[in-house]
ROTINU-325950 format. One line per 8 residues: number of its first residue (from 1); their letters; for each residue z, x, y of N, C-alpha, C. Coordinates in steps of 0.1 Angstrom, whole numbers, plus 2048, in hexadecimal, padded with zeros to 3 digits. Atoms other than C-alpha are relative to their C-alpha. Layout:
<rs>
NUM) A) Z,X,Y,Z,X,Y,Z,X,Y; ...
</rs>
This chain:
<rs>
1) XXXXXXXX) 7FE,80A,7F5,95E,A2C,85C,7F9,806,80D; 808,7F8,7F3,94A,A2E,87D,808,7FB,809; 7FE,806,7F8,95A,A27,89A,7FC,802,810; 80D,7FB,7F1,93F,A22,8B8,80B,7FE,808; 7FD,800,7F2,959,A18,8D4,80F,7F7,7FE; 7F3,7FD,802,97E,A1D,8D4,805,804,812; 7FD,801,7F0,982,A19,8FF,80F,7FD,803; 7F4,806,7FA,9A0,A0E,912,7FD,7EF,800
9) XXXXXXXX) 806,80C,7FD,985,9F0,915,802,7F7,7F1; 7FE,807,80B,98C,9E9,8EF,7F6,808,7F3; 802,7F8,80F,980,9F0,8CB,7F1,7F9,7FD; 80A,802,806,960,9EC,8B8,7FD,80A,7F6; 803,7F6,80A,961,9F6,897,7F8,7F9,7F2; 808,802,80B,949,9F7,876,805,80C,7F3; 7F8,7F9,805,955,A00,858,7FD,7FB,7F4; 803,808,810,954,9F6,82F,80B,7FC,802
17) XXXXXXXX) 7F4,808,805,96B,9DE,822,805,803,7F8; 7F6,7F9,80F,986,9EC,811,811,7FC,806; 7F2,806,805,9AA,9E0,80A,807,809,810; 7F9,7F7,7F5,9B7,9FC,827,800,7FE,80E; 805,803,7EF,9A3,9EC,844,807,7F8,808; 7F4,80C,7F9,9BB,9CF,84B,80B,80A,808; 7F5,7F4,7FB,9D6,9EB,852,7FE,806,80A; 808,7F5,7F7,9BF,A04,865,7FF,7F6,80E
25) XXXXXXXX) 803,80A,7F1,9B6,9E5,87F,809,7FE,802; 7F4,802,800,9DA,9DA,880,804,806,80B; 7F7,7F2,7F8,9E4,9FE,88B,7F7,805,80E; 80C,802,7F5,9C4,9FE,8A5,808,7F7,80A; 7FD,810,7FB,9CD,9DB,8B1,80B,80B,80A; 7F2,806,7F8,9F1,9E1,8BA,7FF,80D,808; 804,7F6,7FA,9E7,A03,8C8,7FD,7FE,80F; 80A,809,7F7,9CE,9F3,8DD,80C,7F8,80A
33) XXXXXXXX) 7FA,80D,7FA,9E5,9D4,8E5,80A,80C,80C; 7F4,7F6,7F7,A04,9F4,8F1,7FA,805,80F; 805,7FE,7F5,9EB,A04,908,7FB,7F7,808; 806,805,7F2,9E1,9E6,919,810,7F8,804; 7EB,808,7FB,A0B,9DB,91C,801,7F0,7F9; 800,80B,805,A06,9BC,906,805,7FD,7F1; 7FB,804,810,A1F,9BE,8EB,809,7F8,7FD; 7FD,80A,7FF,A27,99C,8F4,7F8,7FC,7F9
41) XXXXXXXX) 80A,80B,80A,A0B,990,8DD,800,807,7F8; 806,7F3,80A,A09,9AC,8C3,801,7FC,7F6; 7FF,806,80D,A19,997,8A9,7F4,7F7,7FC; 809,80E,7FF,A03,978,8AD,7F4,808,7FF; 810,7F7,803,9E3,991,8AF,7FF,80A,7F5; 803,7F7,80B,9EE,9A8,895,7FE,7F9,7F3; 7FF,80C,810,9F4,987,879,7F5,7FD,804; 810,804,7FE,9D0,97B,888,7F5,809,7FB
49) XXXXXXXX) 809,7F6,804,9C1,99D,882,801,7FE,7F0; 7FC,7FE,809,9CF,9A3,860,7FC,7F5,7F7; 808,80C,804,9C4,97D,854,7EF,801,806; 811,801,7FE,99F,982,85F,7FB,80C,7FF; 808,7F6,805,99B,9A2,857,801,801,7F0; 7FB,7FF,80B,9A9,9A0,836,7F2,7F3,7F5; 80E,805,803,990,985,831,7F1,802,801; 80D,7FE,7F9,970,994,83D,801,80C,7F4
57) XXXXXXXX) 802,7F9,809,97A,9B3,825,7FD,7FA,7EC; 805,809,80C,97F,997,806,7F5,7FF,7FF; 811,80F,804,95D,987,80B,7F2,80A,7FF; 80C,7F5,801,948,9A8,815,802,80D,7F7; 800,7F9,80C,952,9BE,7F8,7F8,80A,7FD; 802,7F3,7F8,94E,9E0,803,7F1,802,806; 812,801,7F5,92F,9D6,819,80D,803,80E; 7FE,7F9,7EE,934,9DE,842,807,7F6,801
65) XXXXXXXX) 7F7,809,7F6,94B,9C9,854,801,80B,80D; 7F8,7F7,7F1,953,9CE,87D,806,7F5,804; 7F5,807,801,970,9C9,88C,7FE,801,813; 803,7FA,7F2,96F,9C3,8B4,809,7F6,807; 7F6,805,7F7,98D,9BE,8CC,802,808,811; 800,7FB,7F5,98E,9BD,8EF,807,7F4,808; 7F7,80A,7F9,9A1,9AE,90B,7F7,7F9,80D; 806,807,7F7,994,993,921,806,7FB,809
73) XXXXXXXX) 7F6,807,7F7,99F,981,941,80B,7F5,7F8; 7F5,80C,808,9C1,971,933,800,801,7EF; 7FF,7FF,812,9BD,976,90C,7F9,80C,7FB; 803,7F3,80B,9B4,993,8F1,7F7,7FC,7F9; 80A,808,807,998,98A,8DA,801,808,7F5; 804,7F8,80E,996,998,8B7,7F3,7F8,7F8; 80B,804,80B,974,993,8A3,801,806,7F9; 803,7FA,80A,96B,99D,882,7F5,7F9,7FC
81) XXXXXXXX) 80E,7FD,807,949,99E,873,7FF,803,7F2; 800,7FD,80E,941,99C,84D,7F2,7FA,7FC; 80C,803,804,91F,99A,83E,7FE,7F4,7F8; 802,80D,80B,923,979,82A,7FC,7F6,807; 802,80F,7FB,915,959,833,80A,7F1,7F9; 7F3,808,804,931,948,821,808,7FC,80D; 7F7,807,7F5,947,934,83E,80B,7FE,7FE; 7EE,802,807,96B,932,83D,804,7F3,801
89) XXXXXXXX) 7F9,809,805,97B,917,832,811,800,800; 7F0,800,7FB,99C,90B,841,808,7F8,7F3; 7F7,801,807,9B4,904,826,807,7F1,805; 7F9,804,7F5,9C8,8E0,830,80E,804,7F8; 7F8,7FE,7FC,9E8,8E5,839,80B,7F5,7F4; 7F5,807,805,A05,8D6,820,80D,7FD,800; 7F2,7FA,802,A28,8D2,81D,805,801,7EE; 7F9,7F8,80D,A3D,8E8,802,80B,7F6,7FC
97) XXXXXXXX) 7F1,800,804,A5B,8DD,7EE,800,80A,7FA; 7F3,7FB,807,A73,8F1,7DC,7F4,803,7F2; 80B,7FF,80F,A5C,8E6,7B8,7F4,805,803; 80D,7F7,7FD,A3F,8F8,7C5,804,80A,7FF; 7FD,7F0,7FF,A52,918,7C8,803,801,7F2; 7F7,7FD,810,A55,925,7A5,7FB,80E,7FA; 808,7F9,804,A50,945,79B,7F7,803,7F5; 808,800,806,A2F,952,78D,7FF,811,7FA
105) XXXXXXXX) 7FF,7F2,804,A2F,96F,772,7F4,80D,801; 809,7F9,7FD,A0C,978,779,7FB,806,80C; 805,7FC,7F2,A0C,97D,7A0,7FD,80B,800; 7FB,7F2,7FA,A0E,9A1,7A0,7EF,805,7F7; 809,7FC,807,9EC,9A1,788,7F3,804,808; 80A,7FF,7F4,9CF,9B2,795,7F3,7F4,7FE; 80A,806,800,9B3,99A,79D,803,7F1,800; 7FF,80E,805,9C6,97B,794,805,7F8,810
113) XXXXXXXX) 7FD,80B,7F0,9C8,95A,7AF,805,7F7,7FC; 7F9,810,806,9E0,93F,7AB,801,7F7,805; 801,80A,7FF,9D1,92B,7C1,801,7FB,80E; 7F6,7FD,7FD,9E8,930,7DB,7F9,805,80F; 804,7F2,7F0,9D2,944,7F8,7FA,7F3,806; 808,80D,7F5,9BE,931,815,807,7FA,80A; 7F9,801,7F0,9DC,933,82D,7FF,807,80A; 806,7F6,7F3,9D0,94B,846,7FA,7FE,808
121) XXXXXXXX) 808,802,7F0,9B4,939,85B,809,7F5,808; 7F4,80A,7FA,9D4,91D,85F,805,808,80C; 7F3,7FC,7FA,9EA,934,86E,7F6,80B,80B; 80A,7FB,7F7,9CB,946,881,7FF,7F5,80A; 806,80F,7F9,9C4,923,892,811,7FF,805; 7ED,800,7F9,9ED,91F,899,802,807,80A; 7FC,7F5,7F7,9EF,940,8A8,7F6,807,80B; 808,7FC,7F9,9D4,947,8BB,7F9,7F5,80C
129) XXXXXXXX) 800,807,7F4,9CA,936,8DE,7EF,7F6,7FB; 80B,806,803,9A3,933,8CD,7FB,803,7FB; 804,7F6,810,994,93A,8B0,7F3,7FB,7FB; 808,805,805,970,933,89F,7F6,80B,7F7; 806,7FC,80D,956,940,889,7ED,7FE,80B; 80E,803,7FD,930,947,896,7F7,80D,7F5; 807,7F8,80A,915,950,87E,7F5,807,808; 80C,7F2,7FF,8FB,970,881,7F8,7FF,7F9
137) XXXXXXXX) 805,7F9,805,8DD,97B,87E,7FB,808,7FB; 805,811,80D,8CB,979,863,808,7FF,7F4; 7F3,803,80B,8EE,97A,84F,80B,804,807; 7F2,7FB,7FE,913,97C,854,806,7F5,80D; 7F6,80C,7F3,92C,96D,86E,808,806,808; 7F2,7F8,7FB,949,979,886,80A,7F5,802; 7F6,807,7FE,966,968,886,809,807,80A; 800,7FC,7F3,976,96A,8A5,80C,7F7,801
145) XXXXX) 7F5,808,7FC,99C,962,8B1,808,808,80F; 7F7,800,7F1,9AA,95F,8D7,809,800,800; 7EF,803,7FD,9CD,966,8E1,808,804,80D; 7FF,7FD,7F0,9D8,960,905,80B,80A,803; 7FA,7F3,7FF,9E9,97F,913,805,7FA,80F
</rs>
């Protein structure tokens, strides 16, 4: 991992994508969030981090991803950067019953999907003040979510 710039002013980090990274930002983030006295938002920014980073390491598969959070007048900004030109795709939004919940013997299997994922840019867009997606050149994207402080 490199990390060019780790200030009071905020984070900017580059790194491979690996299963550990969601965690490592997390523990950054709320670090970050303590020293600037804002752990009135820490939840809301740490479930934003943890949903878009966790995505950016799915899609770029141990390619670079950067992670860049800093505070702005009135809100916190978390981006993430992943080399794919794939776009996310918001999941819509349903309601559950009871017969939808049933347990599945294979959840715990590695690699397997039941279908089930594609709740995270929801609950990104819920919890966060502003959220969007701008593509890079000449590949990749940052997805990017605001949370007023």
């Amino acid at each position: 991992m490199l990390m060019k710039a780790a200030t009071s002013g905020g984070l900017d980090i580059s790194c491979l994508a690996a299963e550990t990274v969601s965690g490592m930002v997390r523990s950054l983030v709320e670090f970050r969030l303590a020293e600037w006295g804002l752990e009135k938002v820490s939840g809301d920014v740490l479930l934003i981090g943890g949903e878009i980073v966790a995505n950016a390491v799915r899609i770029a598969r141990d390619r670079e991803i950067r992670v860049r959070f800093t505070r702005e007048a009135g809100a916190v900004v978390l981006a993430v950067w992943d080399p794919s030109d794939e776009m996310p795709v918001v999941r819509p939004v349903t309601e559950l019953t009871l017969d939808d919940i049933a347990p599945d013997a294979r959840a715990l299997d590695d690699g397997y999907d039941d279908g089930t994922g594609g709740w995270g840019l929801p609950l990104v867009q819920a919890l966060s003040t502003e959220c969007g997606v701008r593509r890079t050149e000449p590949s990749g994207k940052w997805v990017w979510a605001a949370v007023a402080c």
